[in-house]
Structures are given as structure tokens and as C-alpha cells.
VOGU-3710 file (C-alpha; in Angstrom, 3 decimals, decimal comma):
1> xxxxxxxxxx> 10,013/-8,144/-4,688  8,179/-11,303/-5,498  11,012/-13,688/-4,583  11,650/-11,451/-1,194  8,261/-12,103/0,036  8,356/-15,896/-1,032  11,439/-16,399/0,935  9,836/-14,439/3,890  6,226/-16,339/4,005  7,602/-19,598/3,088
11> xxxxxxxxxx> 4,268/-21,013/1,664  4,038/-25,111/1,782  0,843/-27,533/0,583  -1,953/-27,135/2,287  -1,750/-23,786/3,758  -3,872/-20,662/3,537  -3,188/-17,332/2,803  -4,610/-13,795/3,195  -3,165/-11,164/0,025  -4,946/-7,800/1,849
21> xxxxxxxxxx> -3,939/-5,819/-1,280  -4,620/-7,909/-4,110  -3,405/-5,459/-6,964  -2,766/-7,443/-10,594  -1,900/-10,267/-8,718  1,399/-10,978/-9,446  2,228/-12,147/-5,950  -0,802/-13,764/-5,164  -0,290/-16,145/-8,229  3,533/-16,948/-6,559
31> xxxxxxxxxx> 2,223/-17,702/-3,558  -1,014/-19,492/-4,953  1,619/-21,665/-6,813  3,336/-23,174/-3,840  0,441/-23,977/-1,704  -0,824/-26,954/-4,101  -1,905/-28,943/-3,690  -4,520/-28,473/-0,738  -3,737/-24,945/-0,146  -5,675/-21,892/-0,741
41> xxxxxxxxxx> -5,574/-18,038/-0,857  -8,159/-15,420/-0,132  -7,401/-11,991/-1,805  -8,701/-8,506/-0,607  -8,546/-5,043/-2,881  -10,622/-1,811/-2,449  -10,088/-1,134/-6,029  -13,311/-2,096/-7,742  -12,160/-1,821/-11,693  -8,911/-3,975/-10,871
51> xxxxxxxxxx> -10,143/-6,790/-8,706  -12,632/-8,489/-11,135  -9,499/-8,191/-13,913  -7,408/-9,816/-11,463  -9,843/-12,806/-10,262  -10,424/-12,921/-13,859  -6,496/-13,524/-14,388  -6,132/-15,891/-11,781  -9,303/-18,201/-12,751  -7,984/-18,354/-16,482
61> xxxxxxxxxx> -4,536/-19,488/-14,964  -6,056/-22,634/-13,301  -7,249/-21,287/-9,457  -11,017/-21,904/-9,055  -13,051/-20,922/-6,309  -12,242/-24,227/-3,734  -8,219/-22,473/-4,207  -8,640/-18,669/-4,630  -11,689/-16,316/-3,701  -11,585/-12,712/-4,191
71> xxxxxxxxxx> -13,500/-9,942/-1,614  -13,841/-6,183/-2,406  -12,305/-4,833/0,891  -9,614/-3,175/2,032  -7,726/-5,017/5,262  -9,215/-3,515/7,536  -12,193/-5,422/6,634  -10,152/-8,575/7,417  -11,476/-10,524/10,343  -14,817/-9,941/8,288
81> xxxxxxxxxx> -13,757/-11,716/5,482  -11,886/-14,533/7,351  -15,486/-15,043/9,210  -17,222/-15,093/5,819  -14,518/-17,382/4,767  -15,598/-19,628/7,795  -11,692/-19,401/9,097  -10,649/-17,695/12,560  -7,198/-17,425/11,396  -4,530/-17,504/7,947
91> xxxxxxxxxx> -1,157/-19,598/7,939  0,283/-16,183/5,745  -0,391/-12,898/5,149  0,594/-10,258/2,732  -0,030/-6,540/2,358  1,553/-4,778/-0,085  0,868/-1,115/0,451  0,330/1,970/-1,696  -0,701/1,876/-5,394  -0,343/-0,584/-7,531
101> xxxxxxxxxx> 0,974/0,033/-11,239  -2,416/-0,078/-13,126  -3,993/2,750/-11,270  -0,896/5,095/-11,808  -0,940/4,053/-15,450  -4,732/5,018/-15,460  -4,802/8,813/-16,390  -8,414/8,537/-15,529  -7,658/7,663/-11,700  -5,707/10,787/-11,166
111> xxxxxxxxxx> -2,792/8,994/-9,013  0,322/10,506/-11,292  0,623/12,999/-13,450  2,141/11,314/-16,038  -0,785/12,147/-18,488  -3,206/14,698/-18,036  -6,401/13,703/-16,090  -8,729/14,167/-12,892  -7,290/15,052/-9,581  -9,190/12,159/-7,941
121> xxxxxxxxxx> -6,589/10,028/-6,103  -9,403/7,097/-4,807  -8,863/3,444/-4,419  -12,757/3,428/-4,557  -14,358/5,940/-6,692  -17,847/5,472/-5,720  -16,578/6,236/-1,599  -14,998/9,358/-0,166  -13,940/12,644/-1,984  -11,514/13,263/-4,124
131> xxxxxxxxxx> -8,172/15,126/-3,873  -9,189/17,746/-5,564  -12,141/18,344/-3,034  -9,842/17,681/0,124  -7,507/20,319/-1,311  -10,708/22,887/-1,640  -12,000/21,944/2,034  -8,629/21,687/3,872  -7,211/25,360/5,336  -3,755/26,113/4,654
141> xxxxxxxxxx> -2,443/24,817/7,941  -4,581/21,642/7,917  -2,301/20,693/4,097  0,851/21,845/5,173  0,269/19,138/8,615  -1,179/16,413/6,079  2,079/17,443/3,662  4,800/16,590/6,618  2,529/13,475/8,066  2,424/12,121/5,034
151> xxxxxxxxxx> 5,391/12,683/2,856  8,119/14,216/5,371  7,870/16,976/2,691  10,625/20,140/3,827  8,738/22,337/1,839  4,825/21,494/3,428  4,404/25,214/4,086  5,165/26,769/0,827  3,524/24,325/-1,093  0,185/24,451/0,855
161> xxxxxxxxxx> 0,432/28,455/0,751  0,865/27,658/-3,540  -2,131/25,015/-3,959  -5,040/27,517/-1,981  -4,353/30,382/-4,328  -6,876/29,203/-6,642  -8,315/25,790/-7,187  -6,325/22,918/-8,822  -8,838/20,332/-10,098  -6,477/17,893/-12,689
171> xxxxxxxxxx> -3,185/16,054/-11,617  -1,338/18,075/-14,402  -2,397/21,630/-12,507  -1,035/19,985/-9,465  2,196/18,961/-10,544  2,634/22,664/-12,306  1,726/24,655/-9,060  4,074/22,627/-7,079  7,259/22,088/-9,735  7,018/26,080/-11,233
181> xxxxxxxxxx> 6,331/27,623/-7,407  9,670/25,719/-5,942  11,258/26,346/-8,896  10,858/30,304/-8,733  11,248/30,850/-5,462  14,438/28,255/-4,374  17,224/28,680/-6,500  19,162/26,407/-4,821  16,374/23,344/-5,791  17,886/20,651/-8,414
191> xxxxxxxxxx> 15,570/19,686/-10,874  15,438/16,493/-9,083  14,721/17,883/-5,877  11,448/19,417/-7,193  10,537/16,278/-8,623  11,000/14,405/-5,541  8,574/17,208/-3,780  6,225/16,770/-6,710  6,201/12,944/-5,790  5,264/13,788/-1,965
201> xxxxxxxxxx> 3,116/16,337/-2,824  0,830/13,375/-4,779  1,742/10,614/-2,377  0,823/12,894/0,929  -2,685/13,507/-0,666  -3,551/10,247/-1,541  -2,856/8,848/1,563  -4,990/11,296/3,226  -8,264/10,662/0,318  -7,566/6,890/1,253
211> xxxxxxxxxx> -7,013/7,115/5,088  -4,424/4,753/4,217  -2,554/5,322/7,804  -5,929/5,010/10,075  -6,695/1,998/8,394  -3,091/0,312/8,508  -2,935/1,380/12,080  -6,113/-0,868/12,520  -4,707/-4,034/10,606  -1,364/-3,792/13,064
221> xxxxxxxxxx> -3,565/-4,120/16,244  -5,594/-6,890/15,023  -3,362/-8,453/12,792  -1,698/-11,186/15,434  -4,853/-12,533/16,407  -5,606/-13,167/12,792  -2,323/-15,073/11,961  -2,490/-18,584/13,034  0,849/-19,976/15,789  3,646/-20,279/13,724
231> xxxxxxxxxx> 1,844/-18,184/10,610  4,116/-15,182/8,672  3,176/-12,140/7,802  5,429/-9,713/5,273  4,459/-6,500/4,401  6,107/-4,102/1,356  5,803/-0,507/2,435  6,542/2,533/0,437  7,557/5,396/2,083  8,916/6,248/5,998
241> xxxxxxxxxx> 5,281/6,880/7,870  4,465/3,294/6,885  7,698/1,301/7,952  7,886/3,199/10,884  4,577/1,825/11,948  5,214/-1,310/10,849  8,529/-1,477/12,409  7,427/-0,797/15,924  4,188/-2,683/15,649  6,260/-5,892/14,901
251> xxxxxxxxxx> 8,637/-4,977/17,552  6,132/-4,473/20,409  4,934/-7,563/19,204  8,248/-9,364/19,526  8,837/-7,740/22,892  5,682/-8,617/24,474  6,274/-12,688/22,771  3,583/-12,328/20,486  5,859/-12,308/17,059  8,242/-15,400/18,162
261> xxxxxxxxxx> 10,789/-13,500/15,347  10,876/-9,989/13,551  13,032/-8,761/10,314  16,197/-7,528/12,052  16,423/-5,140/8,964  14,364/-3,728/6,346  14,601/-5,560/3,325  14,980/-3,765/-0,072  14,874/-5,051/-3,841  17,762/-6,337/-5,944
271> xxxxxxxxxx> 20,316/-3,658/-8,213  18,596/-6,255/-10,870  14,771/-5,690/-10,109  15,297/-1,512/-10,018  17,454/-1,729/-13,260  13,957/-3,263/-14,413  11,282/-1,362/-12,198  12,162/2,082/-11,330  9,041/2,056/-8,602  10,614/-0,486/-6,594
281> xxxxxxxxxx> 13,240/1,980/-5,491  11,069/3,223/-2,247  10,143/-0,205/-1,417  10,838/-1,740/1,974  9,903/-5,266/2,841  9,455/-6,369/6,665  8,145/-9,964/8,018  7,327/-11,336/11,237  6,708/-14,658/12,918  3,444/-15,573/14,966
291> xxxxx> 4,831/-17,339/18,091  3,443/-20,581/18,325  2,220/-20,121/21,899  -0,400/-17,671/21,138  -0,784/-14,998/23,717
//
């Protein structure tokens, strides 16, 4: 949804941006694009494999350190950067939730079970545990909970009951307990249905290994008095529990004349750009305005 966000930060010369989840960089290089000259952009990413291949990218296409920096943080870390940055406050700002394409395509990160690897499931390897250890500590009440927080998942209780029979410690073992188990025991289950519950079952846990929620429930509190009067914000969100967070924090926000303008609707990617990317189906893009009397 690179042209989506464009349209909704509007970047000119001279401005400066905040990218809170830099990824591979494809949007930050957009957006770097149109604020020359004079402008610059800061990026943030947790993920500590990705981020120096990314600066990497973006130095070798012509951004050097007085237009793009890089920080390994995630956003909550954001007025922390900004201060190291010596700036109290960003023209734009983008977060583009969930996980980006080169840690699902990394067997070794254990985000998809596409190939056989690790049930890990961490943006930072060296912090936290991994899924397979939060599966192995939780109780069977805890997972089913972290199942329907996370994923809306129907089937939370019978899946957790199916992954604390016996340990599952590689992303292949997950996707088998949960896809044979539904498949046994509903007859009435499409193939596609299990698939979709699969899905959850691997989104719902790495949310949970990554705190993802706690910490984007932080950026919304702070986040207007890091956007400069007038600044834009626009963030991509991949599944309900996000955009309904984001969707009432930019509404309070409106309400109480913080935001000066909100999305009136969720904004989702062309028939053209899922004909191309499959993963863009779940995406959902919402922006807001900074009003220009801060409050």
C-alpha cells in the first residue's frame, strides 16, 4: 500500500519523518524520495538481522546519514529516539504493523510454517522467550484467552486443549496439531477454514511473544504529542485487535480536537496490488491529522 500511505502523509521538501517499523524499507525509500531536498527520515525496527540490511539498502540508494538514520527500537522507544535525534516532534509518521515479508520467508525465525523450522516467533531473538516456551508455560485457559485476544479465533478452546497434550517445539508441529485436530473432530470445517485457524493460531502467538498490543497501546497515548501541528500519521494494521485500537484512539483524538481530521473509513489495497501480493489481503490503512492548535 505504498501509494495509499503517500497519498495519506503527503510528504513535501524539507520535512521529517518517523518510519516506527522500518521493515525492508520499501516505504521509507517512497517517502525518503519526496522530502528532498532538505527533508529527512528517522527509521525504527526491533528486528536486529533486518535493520542493518535495510540502512545498508537505503545508504547504497543515495540517503546518507544528514537524510536517513536508522535506531534499533521498537516505537515504543519513540520519544527516546526523537530526543537522541535532538527533535521534540516529526512532520509524519508511519507504523506499519505485524511482520514484515523477510522474517516469514526466514524458516529460521519460526513466524510461518511454510518450511520447517524453530517455533520462535521473536522480532528480537536475543529478548524474551520464544513461542514455543510461552506455549510450555501458559495453562490451558491462559492460550485459549491469548487465542480469542489475539486472533478472534472460534475455535480458542479446542485448539489450546490440542497444543498442551505434549510439547510442540517447530512451526511445522504447530501447524499439524492445529490443521489434523480441527480436521478430525469438525466435519463441517472447509479446508480453508482450517487454514484460516492455522493462520490465527500463529498470528495470536506472536503477538503475545512480541507484546505487540501493550506496546501499540503505548505509541497511541503518546503518539499526538510526538506529531508536530498540522503533522500526519498513517498506520497499516493487520488484523481486527489492531484497527480497533487504532480506530478509537484516532477518534478520541478527533473528539477531544487533538486530530483536526481522522480516516472516515478504513482504507484497503487495490484488486491490482492483491492480484500481486496475496499478504496484503488483511491489510487496513488508517491516517489522522495533528490539529494545528496543539492541545
Amino acid at each position: 500500500m505504498v501509494d495509499e500511505v503517500l497519498r495519506c502523509l503527503r510528504p513535501t521538501p524539507g520535512e521529517v519523518a518517523v518510519d516506527c517499523t522500518l521493515g525492508g524499507g520499501g516505504h521509507a525509500r517512497a517517502v525518503l524520495e519526496r522530502l528532498q531536498p532538505g527533508g529527512r527520515l528517522i527509521g525504527l525496527d526491533l528486528d536486529p538481522f533486518e535493520l542493518p540490511r535495510t540502512e545498508a539498502q537505503l545508504r547504497a540508494a543515495g540517503f546518507g546519514p544528514d537524510t536517513f538514520s536508522a535506531h534499533h527500537a521498537n516505537f515504543a522507544g519513540l520519544p527516546q529516539v526523537l530526543a537522541t535525534e535532538g527533535l521534540a516532534a516529526a512532520d509524519l509518521i508511519l507504523v506499519d504493523l505485524g511482520v514484515s515479508s523477510m522474517q516469514l520467508d526466514n524458516p529460521d525465525r519460526g513466524f510461518s510454517y511454510k518450511d520447517p523450522g524453530p517455533l520462535d516467533m521473536r522480532m528480537n531473538p536475543s529478548r524474551g522467550e520464544p513461542a514455543s516456551r510461552l506455549l510450555a508455560r501458559l495453562s490451558e485457559d491462559k492460550l485459549a484467552v491469548l487465542l480469542e485476544e489475539n486472533a478472534d479465533e472460534p475455535h480458542a478452546r479446542f485448539i489450546a486443549r490440542l497444543l498442551k497434550q505434549k510439547p510442540v517445539e517447530t512451526t511445522h508441529a504447530l501447524e499439524s496439531v492445529v490443521r489434523l485436530g480441527l480436521g478430525s473432530t469438525y466435519a463441517n470445517l472447509t479446508k480453508a477454514d482450517i487454514k484460516l485457524s492455522v493462520r490465527r493460531t500463529f498470528q495470536a502467538l506472536r503477538i503475545a511473544v512480541n507484546d505487540e498490543l501493550s506496546v501499540l497501546d503505548s505509541l497511541l497515548r503518546t503518539l499526538p504529542q510526538y506529531l508536530a501541528p498540522g503533522g500526519r500519521v498513517a498506520m497499516l494494521t493487520f488484523h481486527s485487535g489492531e484497527d480497533r485500537r487504532v480506530k478509537k484512539a484516532f477518534q478520541a483524538g478527533h473528539r477531544a480536537g487533538v486530530y483536526s481530521a481522522v480516516a472516515p473509513d478504513v482504507v484497503r489495497s487495490t484488486t491490482e496490488e492483491l492480484r500481486a501480493n496475496r499478504r496484503a489481503q488483511a491489510a487496513k490503512l488508517r491516517w489522522a491529522v495533528r490539529a494545528t492548535q496543539a492541545k
